[in-house]
Backbone as CSV, one residue per row, in Angstrom:
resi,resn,N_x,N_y,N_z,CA_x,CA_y,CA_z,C_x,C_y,C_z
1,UNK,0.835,-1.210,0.000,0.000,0.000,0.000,0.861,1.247,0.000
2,UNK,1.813,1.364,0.636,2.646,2.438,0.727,3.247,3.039,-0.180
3,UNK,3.822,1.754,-1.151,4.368,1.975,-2.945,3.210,2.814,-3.255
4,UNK,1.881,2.053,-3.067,1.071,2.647,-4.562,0.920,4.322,-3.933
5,UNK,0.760,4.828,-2.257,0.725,6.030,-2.307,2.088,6.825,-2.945
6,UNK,3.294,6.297,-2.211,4.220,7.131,-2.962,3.865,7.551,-4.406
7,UNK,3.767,6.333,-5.309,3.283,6.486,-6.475,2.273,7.988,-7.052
8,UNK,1.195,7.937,-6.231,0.045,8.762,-6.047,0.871,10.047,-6.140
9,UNK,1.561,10.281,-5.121,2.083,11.585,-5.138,2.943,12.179,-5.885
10,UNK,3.699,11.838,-6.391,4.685,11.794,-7.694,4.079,13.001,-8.439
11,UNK,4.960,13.546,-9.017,4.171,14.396,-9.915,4.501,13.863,-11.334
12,UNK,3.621,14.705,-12.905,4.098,13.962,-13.848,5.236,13.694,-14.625
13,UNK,6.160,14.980,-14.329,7.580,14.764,-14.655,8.361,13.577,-14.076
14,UNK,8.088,13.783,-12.730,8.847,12.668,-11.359,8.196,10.758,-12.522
15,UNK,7.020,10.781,-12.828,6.670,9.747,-13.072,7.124,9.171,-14.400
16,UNK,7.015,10.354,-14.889,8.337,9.847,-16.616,9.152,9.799,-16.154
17,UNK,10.055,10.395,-15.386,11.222,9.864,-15.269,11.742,8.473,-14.310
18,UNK,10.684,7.982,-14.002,10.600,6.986,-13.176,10.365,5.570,-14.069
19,UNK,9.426,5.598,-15.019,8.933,5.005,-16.255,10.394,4.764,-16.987
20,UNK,11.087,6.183,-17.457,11.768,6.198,-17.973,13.138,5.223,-17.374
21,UNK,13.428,4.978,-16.232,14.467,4.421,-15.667,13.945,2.802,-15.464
22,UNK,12.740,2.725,-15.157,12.549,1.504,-15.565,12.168,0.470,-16.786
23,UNK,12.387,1.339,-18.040,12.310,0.688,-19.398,13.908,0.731,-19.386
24,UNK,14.848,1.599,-18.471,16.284,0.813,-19.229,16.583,-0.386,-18.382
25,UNK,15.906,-0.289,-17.204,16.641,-1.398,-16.254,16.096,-2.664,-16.828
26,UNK,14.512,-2.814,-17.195,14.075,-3.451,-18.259,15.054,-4.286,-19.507
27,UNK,15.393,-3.307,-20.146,16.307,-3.064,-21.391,17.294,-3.880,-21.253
28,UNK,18.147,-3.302,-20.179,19.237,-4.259,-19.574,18.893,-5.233,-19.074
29,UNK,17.870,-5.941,-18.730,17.805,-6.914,-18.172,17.465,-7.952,-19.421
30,UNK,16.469,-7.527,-20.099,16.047,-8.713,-21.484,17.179,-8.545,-22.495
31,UNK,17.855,-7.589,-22.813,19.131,-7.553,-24.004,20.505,-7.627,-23.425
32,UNK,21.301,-8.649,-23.885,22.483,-8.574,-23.187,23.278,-7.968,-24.232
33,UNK,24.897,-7.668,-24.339,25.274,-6.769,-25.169,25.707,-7.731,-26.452
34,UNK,25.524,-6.735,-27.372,25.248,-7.196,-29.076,26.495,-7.730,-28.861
35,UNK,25.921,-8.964,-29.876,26.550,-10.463,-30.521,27.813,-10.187,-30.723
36,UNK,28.881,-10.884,-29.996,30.521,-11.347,-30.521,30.776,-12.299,-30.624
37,UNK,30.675,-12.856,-31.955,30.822,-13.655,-33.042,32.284,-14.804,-31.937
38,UNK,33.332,-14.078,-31.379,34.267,-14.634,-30.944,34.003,-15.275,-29.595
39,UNK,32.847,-14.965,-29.295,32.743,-15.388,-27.890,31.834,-16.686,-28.121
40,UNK,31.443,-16.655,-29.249,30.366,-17.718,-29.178,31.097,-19.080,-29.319
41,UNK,30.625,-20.202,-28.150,30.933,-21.518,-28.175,31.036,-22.087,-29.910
42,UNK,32.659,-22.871,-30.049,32.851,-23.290,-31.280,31.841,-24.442,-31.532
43,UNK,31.191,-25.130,-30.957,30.076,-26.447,-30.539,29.077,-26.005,-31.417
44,UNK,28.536,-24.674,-30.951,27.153,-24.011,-31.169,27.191,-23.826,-32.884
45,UNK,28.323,-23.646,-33.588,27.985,-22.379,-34.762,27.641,-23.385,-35.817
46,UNK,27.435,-24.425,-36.091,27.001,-24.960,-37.030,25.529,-25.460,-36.471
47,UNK,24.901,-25.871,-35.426,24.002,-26.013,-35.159,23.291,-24.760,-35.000
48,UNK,23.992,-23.427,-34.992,22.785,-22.235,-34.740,23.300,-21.297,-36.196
49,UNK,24.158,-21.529,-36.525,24.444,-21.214,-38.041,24.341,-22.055,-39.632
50,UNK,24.734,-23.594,-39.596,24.663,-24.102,-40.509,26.020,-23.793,-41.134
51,UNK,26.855,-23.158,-40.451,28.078,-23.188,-41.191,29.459,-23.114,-39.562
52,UNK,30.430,-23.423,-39.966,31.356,-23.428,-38.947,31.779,-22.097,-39.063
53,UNK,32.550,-21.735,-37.298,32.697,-20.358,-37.763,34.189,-20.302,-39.145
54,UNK,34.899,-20.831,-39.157,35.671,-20.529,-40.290,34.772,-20.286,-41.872
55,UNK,34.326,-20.925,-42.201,33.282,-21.337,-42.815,32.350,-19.840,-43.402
56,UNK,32.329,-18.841,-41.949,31.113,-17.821,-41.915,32.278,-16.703,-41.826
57,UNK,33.206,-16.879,-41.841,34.623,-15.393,-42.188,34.488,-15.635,-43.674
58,UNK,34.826,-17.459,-44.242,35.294,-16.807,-45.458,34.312,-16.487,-46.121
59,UNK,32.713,-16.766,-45.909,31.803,-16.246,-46.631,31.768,-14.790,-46.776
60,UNK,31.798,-14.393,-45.310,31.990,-12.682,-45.105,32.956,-11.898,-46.242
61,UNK,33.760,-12.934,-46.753,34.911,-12.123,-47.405,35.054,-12.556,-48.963
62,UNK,34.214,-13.542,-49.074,34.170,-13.969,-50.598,32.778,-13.559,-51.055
63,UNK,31.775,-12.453,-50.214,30.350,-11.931,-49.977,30.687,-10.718,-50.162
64,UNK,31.842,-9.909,-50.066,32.351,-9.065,-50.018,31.046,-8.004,-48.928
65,UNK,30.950,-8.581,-47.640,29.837,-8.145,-46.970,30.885,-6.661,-46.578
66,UNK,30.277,-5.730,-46.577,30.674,-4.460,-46.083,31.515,-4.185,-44.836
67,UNK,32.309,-3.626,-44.300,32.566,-3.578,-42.572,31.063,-2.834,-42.384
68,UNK,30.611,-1.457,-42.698,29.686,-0.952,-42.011,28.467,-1.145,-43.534
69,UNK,26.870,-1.393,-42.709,26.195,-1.346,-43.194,25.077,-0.282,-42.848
70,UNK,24.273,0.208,-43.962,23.233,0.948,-42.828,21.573,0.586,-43.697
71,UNK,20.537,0.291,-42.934,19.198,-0.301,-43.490,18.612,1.462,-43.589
72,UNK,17.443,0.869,-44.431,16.887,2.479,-44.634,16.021,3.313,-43.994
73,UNK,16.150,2.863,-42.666,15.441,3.849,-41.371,16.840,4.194,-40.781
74,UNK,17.879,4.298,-41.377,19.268,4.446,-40.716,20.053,3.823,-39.490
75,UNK,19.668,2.717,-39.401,20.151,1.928,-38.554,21.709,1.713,-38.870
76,UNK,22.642,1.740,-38.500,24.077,1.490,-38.579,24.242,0.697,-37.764
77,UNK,25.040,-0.817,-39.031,25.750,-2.065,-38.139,26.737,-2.546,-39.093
78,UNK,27.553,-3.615,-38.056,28.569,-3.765,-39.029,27.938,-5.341,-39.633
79,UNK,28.463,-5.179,-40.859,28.022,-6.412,-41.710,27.933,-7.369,-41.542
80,UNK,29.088,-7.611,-40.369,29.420,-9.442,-40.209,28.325,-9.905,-38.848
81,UNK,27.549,-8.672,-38.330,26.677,-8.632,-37.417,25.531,-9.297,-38.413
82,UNK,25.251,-8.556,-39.226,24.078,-8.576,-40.104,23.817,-9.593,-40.435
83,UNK,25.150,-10.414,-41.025,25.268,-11.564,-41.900,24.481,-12.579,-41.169
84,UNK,25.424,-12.534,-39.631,24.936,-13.612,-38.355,23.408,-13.514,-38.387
85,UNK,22.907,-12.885,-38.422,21.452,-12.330,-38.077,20.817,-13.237,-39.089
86,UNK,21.240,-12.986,-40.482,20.819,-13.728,-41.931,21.058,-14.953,-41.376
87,UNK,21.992,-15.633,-41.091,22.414,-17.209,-40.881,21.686,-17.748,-39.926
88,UNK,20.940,-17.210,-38.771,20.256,-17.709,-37.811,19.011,-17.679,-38.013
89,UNK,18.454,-16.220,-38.813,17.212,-16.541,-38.937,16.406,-17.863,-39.833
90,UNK,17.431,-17.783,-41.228,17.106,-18.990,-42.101,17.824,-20.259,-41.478
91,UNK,18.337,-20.535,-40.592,18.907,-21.655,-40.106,17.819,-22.528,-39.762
92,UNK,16.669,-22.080,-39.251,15.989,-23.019,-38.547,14.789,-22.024,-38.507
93,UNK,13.146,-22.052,-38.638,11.755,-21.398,-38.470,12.008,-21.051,-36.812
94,UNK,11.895,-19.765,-36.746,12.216,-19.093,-35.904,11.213,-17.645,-35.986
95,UNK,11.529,-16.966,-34.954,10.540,-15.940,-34.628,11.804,-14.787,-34.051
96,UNK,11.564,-13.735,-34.647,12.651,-12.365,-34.257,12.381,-12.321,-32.714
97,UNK,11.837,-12.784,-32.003,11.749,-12.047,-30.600,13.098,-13.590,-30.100
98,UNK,13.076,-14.983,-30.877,13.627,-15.610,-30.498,15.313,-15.306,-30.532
99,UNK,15.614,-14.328,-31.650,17.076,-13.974,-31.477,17.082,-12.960,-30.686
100,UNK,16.582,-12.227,-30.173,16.874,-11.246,-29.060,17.809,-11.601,-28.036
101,UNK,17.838,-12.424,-27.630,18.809,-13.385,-26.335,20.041,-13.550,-27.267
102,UNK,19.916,-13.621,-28.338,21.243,-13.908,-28.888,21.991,-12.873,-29.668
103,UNK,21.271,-11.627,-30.211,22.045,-10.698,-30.652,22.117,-9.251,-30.467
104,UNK,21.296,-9.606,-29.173,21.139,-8.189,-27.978,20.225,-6.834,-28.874
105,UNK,19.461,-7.616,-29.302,18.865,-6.483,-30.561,17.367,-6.457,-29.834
106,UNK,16.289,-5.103,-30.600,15.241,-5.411,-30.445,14.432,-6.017,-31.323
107,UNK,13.461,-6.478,-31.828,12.892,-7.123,-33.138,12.854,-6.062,-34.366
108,UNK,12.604,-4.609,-34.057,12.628,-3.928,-35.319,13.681,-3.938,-36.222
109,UNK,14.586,-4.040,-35.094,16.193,-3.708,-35.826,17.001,-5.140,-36.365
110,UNK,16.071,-6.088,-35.644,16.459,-7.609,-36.401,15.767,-8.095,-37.502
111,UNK,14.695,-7.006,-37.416,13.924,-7.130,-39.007,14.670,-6.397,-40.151
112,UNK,15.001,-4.907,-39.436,15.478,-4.135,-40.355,17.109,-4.844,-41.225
113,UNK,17.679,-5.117,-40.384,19.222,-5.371,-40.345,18.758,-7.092,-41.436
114,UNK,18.227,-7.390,-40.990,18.074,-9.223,-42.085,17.290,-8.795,-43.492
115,UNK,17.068,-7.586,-43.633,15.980,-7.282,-44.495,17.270,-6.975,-45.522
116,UNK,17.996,-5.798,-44.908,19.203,-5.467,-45.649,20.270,-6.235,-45.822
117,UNK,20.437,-7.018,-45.172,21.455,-7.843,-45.435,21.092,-8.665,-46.767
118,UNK,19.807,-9.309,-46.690,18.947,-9.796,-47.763,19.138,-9.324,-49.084
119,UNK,18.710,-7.961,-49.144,18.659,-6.923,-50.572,20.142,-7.122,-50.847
120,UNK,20.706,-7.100,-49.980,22.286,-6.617,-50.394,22.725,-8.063,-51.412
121,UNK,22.545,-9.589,-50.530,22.494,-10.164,-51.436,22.316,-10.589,-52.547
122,UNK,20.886,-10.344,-52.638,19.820,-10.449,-53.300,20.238,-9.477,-54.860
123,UNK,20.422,-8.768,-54.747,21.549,-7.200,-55.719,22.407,-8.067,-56.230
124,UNK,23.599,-8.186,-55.118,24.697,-8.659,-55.940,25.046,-9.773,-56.510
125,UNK,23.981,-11.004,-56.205,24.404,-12.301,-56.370,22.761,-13.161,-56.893
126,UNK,22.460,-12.175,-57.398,20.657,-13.543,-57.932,21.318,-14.016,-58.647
127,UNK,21.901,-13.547,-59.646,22.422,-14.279,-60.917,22.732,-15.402,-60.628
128,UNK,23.327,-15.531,-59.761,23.522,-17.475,-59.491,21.924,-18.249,-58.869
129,UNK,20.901,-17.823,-58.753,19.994,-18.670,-58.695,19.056,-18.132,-59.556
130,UNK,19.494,-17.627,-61.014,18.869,-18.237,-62.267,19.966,-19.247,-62.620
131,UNK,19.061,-20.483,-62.663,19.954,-21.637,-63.041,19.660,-21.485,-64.205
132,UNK,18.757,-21.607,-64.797,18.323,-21.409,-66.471,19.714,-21.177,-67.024
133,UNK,20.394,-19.877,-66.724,21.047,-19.314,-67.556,22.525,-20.148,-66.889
134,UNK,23.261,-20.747,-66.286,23.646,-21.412,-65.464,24.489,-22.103,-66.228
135,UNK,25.815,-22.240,-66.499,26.735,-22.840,-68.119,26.704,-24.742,-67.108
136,UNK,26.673,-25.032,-65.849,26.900,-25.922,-66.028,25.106,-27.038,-65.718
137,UNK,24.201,-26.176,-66.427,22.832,-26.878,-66.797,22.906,-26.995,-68.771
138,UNK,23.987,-26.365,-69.273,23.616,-26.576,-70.525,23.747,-28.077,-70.971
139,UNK,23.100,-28.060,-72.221,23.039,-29.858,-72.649,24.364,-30.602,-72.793
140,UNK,25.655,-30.219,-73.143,26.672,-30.992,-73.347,27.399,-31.621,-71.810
141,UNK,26.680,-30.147,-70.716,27.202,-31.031,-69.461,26.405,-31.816,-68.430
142,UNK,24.669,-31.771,-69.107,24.116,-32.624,-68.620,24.203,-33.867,-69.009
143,UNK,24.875,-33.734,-70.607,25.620,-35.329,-71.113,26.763,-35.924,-70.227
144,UNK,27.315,-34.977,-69.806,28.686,-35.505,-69.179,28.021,-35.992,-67.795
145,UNK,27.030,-35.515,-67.295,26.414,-36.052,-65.538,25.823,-37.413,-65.825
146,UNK,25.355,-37.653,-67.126,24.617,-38.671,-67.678,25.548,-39.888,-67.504
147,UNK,26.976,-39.377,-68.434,27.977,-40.443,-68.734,28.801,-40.868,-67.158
148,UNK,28.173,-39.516,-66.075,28.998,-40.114,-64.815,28.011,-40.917,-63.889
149,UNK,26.861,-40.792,-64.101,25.821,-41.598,-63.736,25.727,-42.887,-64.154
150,UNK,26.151,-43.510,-65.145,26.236,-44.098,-66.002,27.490,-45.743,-65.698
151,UNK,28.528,-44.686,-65.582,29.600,-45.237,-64.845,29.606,-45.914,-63.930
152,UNK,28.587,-45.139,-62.560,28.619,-45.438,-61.828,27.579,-47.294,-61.856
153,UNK,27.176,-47.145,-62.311,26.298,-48.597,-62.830,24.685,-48.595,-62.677
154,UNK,24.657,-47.276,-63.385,22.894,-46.698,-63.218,22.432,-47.639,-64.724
155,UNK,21.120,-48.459,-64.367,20.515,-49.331,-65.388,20.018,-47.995,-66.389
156,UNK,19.285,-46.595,-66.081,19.136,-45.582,-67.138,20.373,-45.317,-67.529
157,UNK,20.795,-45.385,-68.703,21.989,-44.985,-69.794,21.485,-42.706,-69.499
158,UNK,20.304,-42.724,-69.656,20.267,-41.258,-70.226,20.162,-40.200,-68.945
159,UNK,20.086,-40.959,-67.668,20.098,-40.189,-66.205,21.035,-39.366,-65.981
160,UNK,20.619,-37.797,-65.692,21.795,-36.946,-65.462,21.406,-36.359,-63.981
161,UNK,20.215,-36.848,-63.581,20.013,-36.736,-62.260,19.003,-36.906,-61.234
162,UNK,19.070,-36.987,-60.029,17.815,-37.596,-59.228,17.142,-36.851,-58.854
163,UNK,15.460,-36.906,-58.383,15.191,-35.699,-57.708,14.028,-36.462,-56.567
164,UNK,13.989,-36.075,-55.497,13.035,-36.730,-54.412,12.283,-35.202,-53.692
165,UNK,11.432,-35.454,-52.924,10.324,-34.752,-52.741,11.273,-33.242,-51.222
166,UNK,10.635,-32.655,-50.996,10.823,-31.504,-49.405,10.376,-31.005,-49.180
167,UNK,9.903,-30.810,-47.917,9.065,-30.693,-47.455,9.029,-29.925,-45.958
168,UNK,8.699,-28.337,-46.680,8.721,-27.245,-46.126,7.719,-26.656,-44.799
169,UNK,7.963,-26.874,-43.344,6.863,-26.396,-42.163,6.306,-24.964,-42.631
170,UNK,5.329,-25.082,-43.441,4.481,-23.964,-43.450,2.785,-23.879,-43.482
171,UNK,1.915,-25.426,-44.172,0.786,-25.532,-44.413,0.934,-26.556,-44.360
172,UNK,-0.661,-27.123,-43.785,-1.128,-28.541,-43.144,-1.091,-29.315,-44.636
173,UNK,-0.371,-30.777,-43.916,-0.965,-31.593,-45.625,-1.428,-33.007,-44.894
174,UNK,-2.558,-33.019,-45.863,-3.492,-33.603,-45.247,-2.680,-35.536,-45.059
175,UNK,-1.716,-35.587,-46.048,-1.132,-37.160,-46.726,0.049,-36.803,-45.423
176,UNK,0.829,-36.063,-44.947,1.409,-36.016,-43.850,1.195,-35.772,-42.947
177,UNK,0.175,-35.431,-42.720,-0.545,-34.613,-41.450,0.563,-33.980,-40.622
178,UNK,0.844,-33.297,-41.014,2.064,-32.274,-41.005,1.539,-30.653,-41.656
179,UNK,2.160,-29.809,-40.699,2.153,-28.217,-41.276,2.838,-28.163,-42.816
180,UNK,2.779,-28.432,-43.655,3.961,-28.090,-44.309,3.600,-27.828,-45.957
181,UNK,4.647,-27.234,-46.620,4.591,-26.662,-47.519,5.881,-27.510,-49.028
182,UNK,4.856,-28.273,-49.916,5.747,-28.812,-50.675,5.655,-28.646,-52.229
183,UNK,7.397,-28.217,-53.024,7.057,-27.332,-53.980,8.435,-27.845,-54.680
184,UNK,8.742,-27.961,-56.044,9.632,-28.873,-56.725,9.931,-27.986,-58.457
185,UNK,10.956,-27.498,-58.894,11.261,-27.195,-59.692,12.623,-27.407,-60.293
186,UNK,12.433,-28.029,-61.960,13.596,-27.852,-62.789,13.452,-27.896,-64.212
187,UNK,14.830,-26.704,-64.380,14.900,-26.248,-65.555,16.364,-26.999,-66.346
188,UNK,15.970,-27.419,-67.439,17.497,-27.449,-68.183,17.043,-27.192,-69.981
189,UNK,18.378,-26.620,-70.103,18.286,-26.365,-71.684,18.685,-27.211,-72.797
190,UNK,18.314,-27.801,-73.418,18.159,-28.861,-74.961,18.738,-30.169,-74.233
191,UNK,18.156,-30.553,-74.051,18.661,-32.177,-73.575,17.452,-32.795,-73.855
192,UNK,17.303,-33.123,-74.880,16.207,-33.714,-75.755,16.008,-35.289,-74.975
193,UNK,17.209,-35.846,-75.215,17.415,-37.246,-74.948,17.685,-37.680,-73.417
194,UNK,17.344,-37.008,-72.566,18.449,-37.020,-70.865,16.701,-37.022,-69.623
195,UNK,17.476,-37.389,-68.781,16.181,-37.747,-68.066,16.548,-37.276,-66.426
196,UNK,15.733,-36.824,-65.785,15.248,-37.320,-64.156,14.984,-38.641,-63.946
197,UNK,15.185,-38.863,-62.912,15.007,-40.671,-62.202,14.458,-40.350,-61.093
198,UNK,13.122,-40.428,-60.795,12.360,-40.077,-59.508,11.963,-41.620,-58.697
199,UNK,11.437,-41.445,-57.303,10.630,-42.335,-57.167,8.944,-42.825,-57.775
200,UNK,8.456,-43.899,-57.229,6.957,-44.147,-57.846,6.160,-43.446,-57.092
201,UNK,6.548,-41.712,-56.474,5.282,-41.015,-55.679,5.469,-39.722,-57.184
202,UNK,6.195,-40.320,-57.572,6.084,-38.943,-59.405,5.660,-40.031,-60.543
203,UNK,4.847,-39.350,-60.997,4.046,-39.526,-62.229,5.394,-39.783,-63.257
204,UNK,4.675,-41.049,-64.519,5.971,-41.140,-65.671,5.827,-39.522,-66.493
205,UNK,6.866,-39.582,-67.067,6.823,-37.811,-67.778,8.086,-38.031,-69.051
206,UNK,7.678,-37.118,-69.482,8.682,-37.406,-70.871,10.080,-37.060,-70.739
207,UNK,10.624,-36.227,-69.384,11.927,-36.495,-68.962,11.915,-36.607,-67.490
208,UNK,10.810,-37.422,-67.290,10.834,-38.030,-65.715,10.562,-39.447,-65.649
209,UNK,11.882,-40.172,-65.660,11.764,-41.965,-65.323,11.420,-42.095,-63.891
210,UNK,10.183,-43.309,-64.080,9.914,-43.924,-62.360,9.946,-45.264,-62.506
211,UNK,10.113,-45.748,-61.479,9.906,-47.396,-61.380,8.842,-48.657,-61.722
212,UNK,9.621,-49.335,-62.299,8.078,-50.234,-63.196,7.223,-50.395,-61.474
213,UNK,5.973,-50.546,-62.146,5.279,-50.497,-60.887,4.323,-52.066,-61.338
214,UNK,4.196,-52.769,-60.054,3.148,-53.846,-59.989,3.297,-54.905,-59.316
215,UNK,2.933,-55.945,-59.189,3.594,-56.886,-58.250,4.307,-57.932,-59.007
216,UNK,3.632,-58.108,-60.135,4.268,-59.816,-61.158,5.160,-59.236,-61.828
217,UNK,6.147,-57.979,-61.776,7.295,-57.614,-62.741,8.048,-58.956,-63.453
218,UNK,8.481,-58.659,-64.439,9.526,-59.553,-65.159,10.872,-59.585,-64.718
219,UNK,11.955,-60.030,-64.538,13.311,-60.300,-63.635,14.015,-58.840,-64.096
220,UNK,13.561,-58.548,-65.299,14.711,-57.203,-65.823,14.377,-56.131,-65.377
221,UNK,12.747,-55.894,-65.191,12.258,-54.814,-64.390,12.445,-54.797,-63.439
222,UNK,12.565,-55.970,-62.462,12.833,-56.000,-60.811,14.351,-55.547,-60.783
223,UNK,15.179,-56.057,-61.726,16.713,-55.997,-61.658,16.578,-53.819,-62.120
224,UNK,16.221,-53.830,-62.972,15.974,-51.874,-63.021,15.782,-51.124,-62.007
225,UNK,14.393,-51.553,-61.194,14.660,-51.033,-60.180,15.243,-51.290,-59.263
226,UNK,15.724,-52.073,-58.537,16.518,-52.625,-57.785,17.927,-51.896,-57.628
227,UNK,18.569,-51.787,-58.850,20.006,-50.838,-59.092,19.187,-49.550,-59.425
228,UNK,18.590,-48.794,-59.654,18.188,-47.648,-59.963,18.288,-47.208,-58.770
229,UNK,16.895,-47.653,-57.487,16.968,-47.580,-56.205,18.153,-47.524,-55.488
230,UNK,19.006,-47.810,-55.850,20.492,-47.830,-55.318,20.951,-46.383,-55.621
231,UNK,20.863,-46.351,-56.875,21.335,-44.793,-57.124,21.016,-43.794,-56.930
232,UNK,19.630,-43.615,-56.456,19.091,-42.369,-55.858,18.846,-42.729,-54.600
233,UNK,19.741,-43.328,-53.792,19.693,-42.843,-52.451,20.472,-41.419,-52.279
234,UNK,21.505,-40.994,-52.790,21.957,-39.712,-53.081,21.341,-38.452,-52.686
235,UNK,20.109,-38.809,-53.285,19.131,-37.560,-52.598,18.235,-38.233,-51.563
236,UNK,17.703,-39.116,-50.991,17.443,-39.309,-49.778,17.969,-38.284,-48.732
């Protein structure tokens, strides 16, 4: 009872500034000080990065990520901050209030800072995810993946590569009863004669081979799939 009179009496300056001292003690208490990359356990950085820290320098430097960056509400950070921010958020479905503990930030500025780091990429480097245009999807070197597939003792002569299903936590599916979100694309240029080798959950297609399907197969079909199945464990 005594708090809430003190309280009472306060005047309104006394009470902002009272407010005011307890959003930093606040502050300090939920944000500890922004992320050093050097302090962080060597154990952790591939499980909370996906890359080792050696791994996340030389990206920094073959990314040609900036020392200083700034997003366009003027936030100023340094790049290799930013980058971290990028590597954790896509590491794993996560929520910005969940890196707060880890990069002493508030959520605006972990939106802002991954947003830019993003564009920055995104600018200097799409060109590598148009594969279309991509010299090693053209047809003479999907012949050569064919002839190494081939080698290896794949029963398709014309296989230049495998492809199996993934399966993204975003929307319910009803065949997994799972949240999730599943979505499959490829492009290649003039390979008239060359094929995909899927499993029997893909439809036959005119450059998509699947497995004879039925129960009374003939010995050569069982022997096809049998070594085929061998070869696309790869993408498993």
């Amino acid at each position: 009872m005594g708090t809430f009179l003190q309280l009472a009496l306060l005047s309104e300056d006394d009470f902002a500034l009272l407010l005011g001292a307890e959003s930093i003690r606040r502050r300090k208490k939920l944000f500890p000080p922004l992320f050093d990359f050097a302090l962080h356990p060597d154990f952790r950085f591939y499980t909370d990065f996906r890359f080792t820290r050696e791994e996340i320098l030389n990206l920094v430097k073959v990314l040609r990520i900036p020392n200083e960056m700034r997003t366009q509400q003027g936030l100023k950070f340094v790049g290799a901050e930013g980058f971290f921010i990028l590597l954790r958020r896509l590491a794993y479905p996560n929520r910005l209030v969940d890196l707060q503990p880890i990069f002493g930030r508030r959520e605006e500025e972990l939106s802002h800072i991954f947003n830019t780091v993003l564009d920055y990429l995104y600018n200097h480097f799409r060109w590598l995810t148009e594969l279309w245009e991509q010299w090693w999807l053209h047809a003479d070197n999907l012949k050569a993946y064919s002839a190494a597939i081939t080698a290896k003792g794949s029963a398709l002569q014309t296989c230049f590569g495998f492809i199996d299903g993934r399966m993204t936590s975003e929307v319910y599916s009803g065949h997994k009863r799972q949240h999730v979100l599943k979505y499959q694309s490829v492009n290649h240029l003039g390979a008239e004669n060359l094929h995909l080798y899927g499993d029997k959950g893909y439809a036959l297609q005119q450059h998509l081979i699947t497995p004879y399907q039925g129960n009374d197969l003939p010995p050569q079909h069982r022997q096809f799939n049998l070594v085929m199945s061998q070869m696309r464990i790869c993408v498993e």
